[in-house]
C-alpha positions in Angstrom: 76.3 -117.2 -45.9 78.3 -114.0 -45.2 74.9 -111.8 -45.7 73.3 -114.2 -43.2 75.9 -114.0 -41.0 75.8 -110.4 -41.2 72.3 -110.1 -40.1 72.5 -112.6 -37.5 75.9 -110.9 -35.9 74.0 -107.5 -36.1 70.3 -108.9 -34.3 72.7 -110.6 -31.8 74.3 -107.5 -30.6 70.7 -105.5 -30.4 70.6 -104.2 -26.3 68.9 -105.9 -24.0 67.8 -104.1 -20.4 70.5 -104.6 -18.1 69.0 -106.7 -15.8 68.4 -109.6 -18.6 72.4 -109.2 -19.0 73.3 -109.2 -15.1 71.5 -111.9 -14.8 73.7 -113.8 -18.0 76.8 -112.5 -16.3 75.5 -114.6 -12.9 74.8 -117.6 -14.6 78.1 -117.5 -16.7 79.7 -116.8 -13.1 78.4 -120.4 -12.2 80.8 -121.8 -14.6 84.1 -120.2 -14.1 86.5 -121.8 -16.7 84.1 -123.8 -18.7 81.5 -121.3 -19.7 81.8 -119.8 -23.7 78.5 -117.2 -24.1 75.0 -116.8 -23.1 72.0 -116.3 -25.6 68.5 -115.0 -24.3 66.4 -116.1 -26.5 62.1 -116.9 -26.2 58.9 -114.6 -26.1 60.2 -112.2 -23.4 62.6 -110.6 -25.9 59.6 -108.7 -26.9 58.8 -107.6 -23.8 59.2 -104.3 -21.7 57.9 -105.4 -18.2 60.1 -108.6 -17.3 58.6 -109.2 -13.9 56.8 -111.9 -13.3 58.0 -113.6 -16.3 60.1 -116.4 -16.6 62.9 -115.7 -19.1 64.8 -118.1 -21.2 68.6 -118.4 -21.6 71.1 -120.8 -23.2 74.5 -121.0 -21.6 77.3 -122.1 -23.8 80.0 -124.6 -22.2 83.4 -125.8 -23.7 83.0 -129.3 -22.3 80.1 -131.0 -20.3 82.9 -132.6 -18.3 84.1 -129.7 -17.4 81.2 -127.8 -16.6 80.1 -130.0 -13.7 81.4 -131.1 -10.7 79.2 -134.1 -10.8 79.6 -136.9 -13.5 76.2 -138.2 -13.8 74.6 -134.1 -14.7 77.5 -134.7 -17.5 76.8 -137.5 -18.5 72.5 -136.9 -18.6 73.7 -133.4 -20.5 75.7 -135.5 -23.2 72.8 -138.4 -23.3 70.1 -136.5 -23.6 71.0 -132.5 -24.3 70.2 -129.9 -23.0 70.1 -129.9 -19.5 68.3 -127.3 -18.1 68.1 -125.3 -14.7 66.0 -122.4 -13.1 67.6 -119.6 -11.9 66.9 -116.2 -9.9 68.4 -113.0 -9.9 67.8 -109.3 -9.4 64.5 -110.2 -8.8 64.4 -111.9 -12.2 63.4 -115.8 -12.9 64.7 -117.6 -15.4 65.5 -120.6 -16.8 68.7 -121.6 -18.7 69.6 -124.9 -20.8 73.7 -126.5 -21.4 74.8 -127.4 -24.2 78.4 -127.2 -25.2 79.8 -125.5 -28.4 79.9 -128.5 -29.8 76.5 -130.0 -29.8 75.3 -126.0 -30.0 77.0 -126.2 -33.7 75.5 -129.5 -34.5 72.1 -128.9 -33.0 71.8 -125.7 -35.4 72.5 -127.8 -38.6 70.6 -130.1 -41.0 72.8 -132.8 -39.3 70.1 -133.7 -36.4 66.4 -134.4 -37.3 66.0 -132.4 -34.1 64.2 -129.6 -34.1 64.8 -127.9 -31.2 67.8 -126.0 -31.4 67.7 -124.7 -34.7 63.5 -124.0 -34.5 64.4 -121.7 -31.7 67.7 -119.7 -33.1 66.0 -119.4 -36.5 64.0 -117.1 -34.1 65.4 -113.6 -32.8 67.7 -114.1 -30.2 70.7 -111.8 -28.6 73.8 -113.0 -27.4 74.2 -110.9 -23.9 77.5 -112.5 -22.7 80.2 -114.0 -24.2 84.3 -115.1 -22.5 86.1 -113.6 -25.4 85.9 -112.8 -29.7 86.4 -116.5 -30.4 83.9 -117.5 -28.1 81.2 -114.8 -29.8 82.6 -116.3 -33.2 81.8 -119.1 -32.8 78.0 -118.6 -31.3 77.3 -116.2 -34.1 78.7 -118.8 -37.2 76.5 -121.3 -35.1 73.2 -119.3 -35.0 73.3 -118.3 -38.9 72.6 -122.0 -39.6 69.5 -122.7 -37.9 67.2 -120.3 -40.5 68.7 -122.3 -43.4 68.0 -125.6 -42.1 64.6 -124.4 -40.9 63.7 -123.6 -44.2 65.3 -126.2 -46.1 64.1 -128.6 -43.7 60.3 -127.5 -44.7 61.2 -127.8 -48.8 60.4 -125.2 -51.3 57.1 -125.1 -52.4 56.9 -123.3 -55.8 54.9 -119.8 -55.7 55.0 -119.4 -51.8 55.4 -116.5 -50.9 58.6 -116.0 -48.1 56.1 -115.0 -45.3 54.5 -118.2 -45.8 57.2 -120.6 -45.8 58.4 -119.3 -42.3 54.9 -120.2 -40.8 54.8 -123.3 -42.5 58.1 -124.1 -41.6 57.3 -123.2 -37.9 54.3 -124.8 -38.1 56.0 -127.9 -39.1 58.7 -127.9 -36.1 55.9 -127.0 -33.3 53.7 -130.5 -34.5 57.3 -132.1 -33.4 57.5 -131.6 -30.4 55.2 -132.1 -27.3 55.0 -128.3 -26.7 51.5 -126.8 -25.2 51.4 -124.1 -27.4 47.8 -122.8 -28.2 46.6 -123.2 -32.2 48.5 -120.4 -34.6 51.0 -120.1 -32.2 53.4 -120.7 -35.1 51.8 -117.8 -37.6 52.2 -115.3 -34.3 55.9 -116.1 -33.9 56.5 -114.6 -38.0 53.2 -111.9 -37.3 55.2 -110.6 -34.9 58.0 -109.4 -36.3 57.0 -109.7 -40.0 59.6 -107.4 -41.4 62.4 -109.1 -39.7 61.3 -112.7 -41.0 60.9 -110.9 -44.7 64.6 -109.0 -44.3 66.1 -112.5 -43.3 64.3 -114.8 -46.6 66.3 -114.0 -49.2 70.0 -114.6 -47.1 68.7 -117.6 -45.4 67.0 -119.2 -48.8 70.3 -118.2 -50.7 72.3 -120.1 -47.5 70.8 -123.5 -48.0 73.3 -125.9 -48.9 72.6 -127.5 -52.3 71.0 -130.6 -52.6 69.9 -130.3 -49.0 66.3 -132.0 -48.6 63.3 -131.2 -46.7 60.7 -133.4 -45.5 60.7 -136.6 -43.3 58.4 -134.9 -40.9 56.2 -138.5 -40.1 60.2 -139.5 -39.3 60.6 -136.3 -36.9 57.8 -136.4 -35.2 58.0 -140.0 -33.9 61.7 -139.0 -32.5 60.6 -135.9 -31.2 57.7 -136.7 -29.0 59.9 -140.0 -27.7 62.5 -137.1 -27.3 60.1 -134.3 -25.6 59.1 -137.1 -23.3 62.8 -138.3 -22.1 63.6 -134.7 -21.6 60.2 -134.0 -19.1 61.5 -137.4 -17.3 65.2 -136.5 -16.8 64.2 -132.6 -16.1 61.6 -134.0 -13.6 65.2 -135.0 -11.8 68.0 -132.7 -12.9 65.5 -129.6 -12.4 65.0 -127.8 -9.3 60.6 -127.7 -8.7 60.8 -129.4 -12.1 57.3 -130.7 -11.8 55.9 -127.4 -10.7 57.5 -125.6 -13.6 56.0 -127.7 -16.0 52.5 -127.9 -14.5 53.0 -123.9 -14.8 54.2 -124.0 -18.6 51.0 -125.8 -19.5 49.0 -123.6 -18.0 50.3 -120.5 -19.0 49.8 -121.8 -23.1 46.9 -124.1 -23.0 44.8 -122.2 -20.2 44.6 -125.4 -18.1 44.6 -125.5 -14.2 46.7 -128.3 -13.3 47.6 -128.6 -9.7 50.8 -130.8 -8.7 49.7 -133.1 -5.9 52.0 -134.0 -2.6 52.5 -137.5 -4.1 53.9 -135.6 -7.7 56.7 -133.9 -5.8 57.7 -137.3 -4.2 57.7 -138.9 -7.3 58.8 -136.1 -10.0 59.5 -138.7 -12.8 56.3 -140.6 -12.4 54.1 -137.5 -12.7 56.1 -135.9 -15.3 55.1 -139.0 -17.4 51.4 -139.3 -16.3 51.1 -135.4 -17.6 51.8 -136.6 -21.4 48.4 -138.8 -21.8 46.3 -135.9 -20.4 47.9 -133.4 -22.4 47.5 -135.4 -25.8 43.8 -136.2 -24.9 42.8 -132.2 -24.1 44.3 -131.3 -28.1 47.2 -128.9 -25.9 50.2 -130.8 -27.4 50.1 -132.1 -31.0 
């Protein structure tokens, strides 16, 4: 794992335009006393021009409890993590999802059939702020498990060549979830940044645990669309404009032109849910 780690420490610490890490440093400031580090993470890493574009943080907490003032945000971020927010600053928009170090660990291990975490940090990703060495540890040990599980998750297939197993592997993890992402989207994610995916194989192959087993996708992709769905119903309450920011997701990766009605704002929850049917039905969401 040390090699891993050593790559994963080193793509962590790449530079990022400031603004992307002012704007870490404000959220952070949100949570004085309970916040750990802040990743950015997402398809704006690989862009120059940010404005306009809705950037992607995950802000690292010590305890959910202590994080927020209010019990029940707890309690939804414990239930059913991560809760996630949107955010503004510098002229910047953003949004940023909670999760404690705890759950950050777990969630980036074979120990959870969930695919979110560790799909997305087996992905580039920098870690912009952090409250101290232990706290940067600790987010870098967790990040250099997700491409092991990733890959060990999708099983060896004998004679595949490295390239290959990453877009299967992605492949695998975007038919989990209900994401409205267009066709190849997973092949793009490795295309783009081929040699990093090809420098990373050979540490995160050699850092699957032994007798760790893939497959179980039938399994995972029950959980994870029940899972996708509870998370649009409780961000449809715990997020600011939730409804709007989702009706704007799916349109910016399946090209639709869905337009949130007066009676969807009043009733957040009910239209988050009534999206689902009409995104399965147009192909969008798999």
């Amino acid at each position: 794992m040390s090699a891993l780690t050593d790559l994963v420490r080193a793509e962590l610490s790449v530079p990022v335009d400031p603004r992307v890490t002012a704007m870490a440093q404000a959220i952070a400031a949100q949570y004085p006393g309970s916040a750990r580090a802040v990743l950015f993470y997402g398809s704006c890493l690989r862009e120059s021009e940010l404005d306009g574009l809705m950037l992607d943080f995950y802000l690292i907490v010590s305890d959910y409890g202590d994080a927020y003032p209010k019990r029940w945000l707890a309690a939804a971020n414990r239930l059913i993590p991560p809760n996630v927010f949107p955010f503004q600053h510098g002229g910047l928009i953003a949004k940023y999802a909670v999760l404690s170090e705890a759950d950050f660990h777990r969630l980036n291990g074979a120990e959870t059939r969930n695919v979110s975490v560790w799909a997305r940090f087996a992905q580039p990703s920098r870690l912009v702020w952090a409250v101290d060495d232990t706290a940067r540890q600790r987010s870098i040990a967790a990040v250099a498990r997700a491409a092991p599980t990733l890959l060990a998750a999708a099983g060896a297939v004998d004679g595949e060549p490295p390239l290959d197993w990453w877009r299967r592997a992605f492949a695998l993890t975007y038919s989990v979830e209900l994401r409205a992402e267009r066709t190849g989207r997973a092949q793009s994610v490795v295309d783009a940044d081929a040699e990093r995916y090809q420098r990373f194989s050979i540490p995160a192959m050699a850092a699957i645990p032994t007798g760790a087993r893939g497959g179980g996708w039938p399994r995972r992709r029950l959980e994870g669309k029940a899972l996708s769905i509870a998370r649009l119903a409780k961000a449809s309450l715990t997020y600011a404009g939730g409804i709007d920011y989702l009706a704007w997701k799916i349109n910016r990766h399946a090209g639709t032109k869905i337009e949130i009605k007066p009676w969807q704002r009043r009733w957040p929850l009910v239209a988050a849910l009534t999206l689902v049917p009409r995104l399965m039905k147009s192909g969008a969401i798999r």
